[in-house]
DSSP file (Angstrom, degrees, kcal/mol; ACC not computed):
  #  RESIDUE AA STRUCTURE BP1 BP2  ACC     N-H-->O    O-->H-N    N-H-->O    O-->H-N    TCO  KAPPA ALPHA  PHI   PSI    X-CA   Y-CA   Z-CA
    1    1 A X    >         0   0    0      0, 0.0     3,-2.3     0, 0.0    16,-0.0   0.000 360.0 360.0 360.0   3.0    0.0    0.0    0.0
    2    2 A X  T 3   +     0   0    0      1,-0.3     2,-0.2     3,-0.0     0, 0.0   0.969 360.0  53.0 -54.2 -43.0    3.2    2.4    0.0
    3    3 A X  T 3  S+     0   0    0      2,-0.0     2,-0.4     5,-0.0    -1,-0.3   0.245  74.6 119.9 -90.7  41.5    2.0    3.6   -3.3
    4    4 A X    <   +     0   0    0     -3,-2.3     2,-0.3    -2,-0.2     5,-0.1  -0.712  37.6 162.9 -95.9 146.4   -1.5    4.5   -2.7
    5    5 A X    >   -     0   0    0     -2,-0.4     3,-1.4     1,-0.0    20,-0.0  -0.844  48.8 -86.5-137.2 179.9   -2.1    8.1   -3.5
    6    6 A X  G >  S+     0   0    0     -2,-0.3     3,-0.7     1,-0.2    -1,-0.0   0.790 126.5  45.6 -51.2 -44.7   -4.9   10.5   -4.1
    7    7 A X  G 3  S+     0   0    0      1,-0.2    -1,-0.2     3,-0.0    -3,-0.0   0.422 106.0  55.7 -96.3  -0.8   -5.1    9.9   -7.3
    8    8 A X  G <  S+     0   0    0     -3,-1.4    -1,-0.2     2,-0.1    -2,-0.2  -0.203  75.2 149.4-112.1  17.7   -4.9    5.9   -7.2
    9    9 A X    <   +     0   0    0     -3,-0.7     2,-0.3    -5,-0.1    58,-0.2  -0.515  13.2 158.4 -33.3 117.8   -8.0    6.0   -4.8
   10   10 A X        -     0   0    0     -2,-0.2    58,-0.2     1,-0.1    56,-0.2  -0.919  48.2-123.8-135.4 157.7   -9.9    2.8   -5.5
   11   11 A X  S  > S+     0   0    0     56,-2.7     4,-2.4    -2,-0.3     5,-0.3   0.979 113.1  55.2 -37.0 -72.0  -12.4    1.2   -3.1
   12   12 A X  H >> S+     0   0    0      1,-0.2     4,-1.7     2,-0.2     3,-1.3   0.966 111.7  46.5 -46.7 -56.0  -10.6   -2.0   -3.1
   13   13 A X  H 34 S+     0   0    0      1,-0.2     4,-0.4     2,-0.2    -1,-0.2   0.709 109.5  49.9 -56.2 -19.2   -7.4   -0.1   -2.1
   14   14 A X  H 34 S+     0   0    0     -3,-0.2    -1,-0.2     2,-0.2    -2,-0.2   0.877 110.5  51.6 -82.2 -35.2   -9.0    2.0    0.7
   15   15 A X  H << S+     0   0    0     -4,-2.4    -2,-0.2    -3,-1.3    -3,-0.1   0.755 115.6  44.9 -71.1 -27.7  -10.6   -1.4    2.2
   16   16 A X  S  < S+     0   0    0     -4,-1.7    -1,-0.2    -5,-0.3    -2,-0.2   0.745  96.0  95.9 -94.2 -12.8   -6.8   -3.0    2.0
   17   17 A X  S    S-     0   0    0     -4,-0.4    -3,-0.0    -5,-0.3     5,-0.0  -0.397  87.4 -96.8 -74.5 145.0   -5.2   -0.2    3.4
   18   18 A X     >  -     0   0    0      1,-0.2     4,-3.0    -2,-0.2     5,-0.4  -0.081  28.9-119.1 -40.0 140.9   -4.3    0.3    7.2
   19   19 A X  H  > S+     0   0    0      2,-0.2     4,-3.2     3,-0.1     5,-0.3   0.974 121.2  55.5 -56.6 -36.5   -6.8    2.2    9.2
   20   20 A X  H >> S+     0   0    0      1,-0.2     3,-2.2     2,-0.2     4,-1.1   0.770 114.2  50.1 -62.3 -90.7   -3.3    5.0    9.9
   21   21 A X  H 3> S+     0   0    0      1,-0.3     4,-1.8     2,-0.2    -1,-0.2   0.533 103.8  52.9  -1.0 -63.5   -3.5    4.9    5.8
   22   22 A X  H 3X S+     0   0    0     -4,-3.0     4,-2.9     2,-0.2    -1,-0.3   0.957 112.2  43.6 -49.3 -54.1   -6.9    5.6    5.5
   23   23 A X  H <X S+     0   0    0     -4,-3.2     4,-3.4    -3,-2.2    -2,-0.2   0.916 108.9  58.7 -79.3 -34.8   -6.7    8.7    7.7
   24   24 A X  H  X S+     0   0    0     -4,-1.1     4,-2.2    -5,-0.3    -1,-0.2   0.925 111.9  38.2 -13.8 -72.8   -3.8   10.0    6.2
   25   25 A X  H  X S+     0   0    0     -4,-1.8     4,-1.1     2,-0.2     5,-0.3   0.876 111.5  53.5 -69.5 -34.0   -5.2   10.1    3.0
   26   26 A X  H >X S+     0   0    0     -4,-2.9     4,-3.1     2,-0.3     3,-0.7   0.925 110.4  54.4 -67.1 -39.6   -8.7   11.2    3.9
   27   27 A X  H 3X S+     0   0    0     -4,-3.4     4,-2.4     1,-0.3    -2,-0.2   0.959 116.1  39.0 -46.0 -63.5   -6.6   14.1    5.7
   28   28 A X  H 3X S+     0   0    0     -4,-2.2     4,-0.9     1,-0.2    -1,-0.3   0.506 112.7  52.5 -40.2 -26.5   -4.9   14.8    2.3
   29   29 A X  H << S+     0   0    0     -4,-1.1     6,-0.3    -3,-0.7    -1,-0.2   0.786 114.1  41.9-158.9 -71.5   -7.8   14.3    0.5
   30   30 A X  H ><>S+     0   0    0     -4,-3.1     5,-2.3    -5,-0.3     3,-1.2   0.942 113.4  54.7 -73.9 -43.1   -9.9   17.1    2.9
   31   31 A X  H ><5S+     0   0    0     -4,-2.4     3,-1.7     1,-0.2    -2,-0.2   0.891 101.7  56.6 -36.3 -54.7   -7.0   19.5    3.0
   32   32 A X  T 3<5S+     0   0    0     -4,-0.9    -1,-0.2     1,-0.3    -2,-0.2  -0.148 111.0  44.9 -58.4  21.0   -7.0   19.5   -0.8
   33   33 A X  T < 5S-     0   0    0     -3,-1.2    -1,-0.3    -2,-0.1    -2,-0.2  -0.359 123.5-103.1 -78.1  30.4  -10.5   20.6   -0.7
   34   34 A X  T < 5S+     0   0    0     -3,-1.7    24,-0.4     1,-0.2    -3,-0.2   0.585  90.4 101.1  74.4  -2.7  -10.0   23.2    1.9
   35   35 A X      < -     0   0    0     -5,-2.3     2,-0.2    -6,-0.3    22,-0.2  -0.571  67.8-125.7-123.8-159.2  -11.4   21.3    4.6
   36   36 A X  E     -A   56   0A   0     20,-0.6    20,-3.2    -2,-0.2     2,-0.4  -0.667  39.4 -96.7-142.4 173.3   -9.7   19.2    7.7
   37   37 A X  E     -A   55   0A   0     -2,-0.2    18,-0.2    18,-0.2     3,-0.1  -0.687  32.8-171.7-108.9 129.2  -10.6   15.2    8.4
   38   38 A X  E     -     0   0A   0     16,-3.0     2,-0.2     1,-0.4    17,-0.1   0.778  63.1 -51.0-104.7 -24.6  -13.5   14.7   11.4
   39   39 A X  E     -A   54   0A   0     15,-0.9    15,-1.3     2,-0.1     2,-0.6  -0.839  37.7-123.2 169.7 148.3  -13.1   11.0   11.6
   40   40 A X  E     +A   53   0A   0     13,-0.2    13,-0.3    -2,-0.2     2,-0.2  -0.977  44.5 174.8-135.5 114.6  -13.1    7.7    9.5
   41   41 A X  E     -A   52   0A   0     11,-3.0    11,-2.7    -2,-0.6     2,-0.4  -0.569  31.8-102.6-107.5 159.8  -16.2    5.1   11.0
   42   42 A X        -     0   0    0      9,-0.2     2,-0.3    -2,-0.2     9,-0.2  -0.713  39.0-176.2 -73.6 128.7  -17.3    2.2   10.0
   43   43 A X        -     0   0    0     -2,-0.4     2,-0.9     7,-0.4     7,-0.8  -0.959  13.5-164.8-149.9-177.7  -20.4    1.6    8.1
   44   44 A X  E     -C   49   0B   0     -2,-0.3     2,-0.4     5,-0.2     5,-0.2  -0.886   5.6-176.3-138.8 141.5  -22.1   -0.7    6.9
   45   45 A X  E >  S-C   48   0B   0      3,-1.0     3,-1.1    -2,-0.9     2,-0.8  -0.749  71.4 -40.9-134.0  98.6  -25.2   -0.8    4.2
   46   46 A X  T 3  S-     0   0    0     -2,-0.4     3,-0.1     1,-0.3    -2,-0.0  -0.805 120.8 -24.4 107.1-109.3  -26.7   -4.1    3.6
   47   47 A X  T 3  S+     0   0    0     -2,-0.8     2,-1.4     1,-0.1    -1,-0.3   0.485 118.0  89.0-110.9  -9.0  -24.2   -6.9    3.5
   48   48 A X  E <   -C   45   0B   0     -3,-1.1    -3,-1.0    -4,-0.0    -1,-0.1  -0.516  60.3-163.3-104.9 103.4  -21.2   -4.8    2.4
   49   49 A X  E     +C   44   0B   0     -2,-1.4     2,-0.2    -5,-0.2    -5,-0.2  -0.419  17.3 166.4 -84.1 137.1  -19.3   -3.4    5.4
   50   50 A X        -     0   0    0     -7,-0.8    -7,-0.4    -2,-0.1     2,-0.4  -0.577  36.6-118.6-136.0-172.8  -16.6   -0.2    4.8
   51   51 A X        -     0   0    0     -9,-0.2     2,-0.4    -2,-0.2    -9,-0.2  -0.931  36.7-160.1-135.9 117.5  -14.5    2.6    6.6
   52   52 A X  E     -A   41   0A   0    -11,-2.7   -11,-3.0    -2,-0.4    13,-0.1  -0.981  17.7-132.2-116.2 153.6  -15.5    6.2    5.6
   53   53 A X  E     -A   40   0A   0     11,-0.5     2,-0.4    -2,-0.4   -13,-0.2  -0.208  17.4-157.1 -50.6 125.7  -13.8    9.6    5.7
   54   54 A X  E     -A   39   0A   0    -15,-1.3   -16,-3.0     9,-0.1   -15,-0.9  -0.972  21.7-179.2-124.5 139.7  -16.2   12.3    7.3
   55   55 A X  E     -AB  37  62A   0      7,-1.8     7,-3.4    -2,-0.4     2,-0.5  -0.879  14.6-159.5-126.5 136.5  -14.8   15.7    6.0
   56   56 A X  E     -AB  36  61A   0    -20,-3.2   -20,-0.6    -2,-0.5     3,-0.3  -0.591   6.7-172.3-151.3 125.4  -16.0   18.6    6.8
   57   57 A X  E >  S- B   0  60A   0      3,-1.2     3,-2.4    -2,-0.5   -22,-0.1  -0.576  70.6 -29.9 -81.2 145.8  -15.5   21.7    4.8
   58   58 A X  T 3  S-     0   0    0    -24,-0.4    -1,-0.2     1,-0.3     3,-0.1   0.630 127.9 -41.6   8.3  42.5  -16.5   25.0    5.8
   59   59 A X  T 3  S+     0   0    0     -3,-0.3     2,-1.4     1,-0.2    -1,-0.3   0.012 112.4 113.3 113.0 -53.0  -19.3   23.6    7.7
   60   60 A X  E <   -B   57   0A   0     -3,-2.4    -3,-1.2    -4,-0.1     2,-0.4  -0.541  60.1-140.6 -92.5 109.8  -20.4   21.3    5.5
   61   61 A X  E     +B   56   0A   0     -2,-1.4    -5,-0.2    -5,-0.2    -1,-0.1  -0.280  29.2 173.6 -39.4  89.4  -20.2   17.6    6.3
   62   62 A X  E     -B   55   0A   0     -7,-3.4    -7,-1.8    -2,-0.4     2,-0.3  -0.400  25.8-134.9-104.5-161.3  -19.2   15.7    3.1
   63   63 A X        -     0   0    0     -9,-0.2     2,-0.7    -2,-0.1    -9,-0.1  -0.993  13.0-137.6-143.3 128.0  -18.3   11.7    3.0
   64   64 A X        -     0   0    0     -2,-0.3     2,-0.6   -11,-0.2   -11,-0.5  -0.760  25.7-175.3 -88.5 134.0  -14.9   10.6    0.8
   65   65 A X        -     0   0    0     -2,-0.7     2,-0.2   -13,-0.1   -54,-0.1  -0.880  14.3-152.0-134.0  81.5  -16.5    7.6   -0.8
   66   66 A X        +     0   0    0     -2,-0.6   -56,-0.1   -56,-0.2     2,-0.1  -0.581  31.7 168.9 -67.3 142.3  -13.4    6.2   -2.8
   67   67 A X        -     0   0    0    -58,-0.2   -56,-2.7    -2,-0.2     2,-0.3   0.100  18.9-160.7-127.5-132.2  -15.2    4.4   -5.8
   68   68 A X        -     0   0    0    -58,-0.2     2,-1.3   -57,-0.1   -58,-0.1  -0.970  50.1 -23.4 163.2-176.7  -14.2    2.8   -9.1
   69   69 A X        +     0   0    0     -2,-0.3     2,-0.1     2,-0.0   -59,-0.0  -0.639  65.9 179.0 -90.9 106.4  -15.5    1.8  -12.5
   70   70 A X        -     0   0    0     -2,-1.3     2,-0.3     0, 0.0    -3,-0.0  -0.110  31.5-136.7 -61.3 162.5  -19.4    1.2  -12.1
   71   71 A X        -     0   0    0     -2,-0.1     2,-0.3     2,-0.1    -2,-0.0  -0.803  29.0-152.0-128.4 146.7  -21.8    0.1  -14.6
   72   72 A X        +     0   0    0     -2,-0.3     2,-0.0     2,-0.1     0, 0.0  -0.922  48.5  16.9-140.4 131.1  -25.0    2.6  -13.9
   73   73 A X  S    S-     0   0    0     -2,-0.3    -2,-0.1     2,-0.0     0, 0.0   0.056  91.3 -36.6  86.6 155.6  -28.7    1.3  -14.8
   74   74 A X        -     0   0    0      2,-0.0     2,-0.2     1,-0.0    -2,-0.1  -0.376  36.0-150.8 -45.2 150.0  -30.9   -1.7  -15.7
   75   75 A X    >   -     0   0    0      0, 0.0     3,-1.0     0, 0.0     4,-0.4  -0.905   7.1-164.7 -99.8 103.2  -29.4   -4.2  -17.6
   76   76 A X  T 3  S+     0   0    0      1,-0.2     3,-0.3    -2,-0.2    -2,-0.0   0.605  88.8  70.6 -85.1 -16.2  -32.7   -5.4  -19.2
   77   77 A X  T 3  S+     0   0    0      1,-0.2    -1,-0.2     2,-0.1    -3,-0.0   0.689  85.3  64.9 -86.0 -12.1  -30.4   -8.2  -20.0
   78   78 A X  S <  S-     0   0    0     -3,-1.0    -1,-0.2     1,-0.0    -2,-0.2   0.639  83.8-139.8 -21.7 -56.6  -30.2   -9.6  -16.4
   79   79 A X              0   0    0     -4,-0.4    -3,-0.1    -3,-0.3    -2,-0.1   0.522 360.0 360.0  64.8  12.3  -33.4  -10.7  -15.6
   80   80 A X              0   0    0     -5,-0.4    -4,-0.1     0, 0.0    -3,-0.0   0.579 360.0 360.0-101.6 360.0  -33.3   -9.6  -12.4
């Protein structure tokens, strides 16, 4: 994980990273939007359990939700 950076965010790679790693970056991460790092919690939505970032810039409470490549919409081809 030495080479994770801001710009190599991924999910998987936030989930393998150390919790001191996590807060690192999320500090980097809310400093490079102007704002400072409030805490990185657990949560957890359905079956899939995480660590998020709470940032909060001027007041406003955001969540760093490192992501990845998605596919977005039905798939009518599914069936589900």
């Amino acid at each position: 994980m030495a080479n994770l950076d801001r710009a190599g965010l991924t999910l998987a790679a936030w989930d393998a990273a150390s919790d001191g790693r996590r807060r690192e970056l999320a500090a980097e991460v809310a400093a490079h939007v102007g704002g400072r790092l409030v805490d990185v919690e657990v949560d957890a939505q359905g079956d899939q359990v995480h660590r998020v970032a709470l940032v909060d810039v001027r007041g406003a409470h955001m969540v760093l939700v490192p992501g990845g490549t998605v596919t977005l919409g039905w798939d009518p081809t599914r069936g589900d």
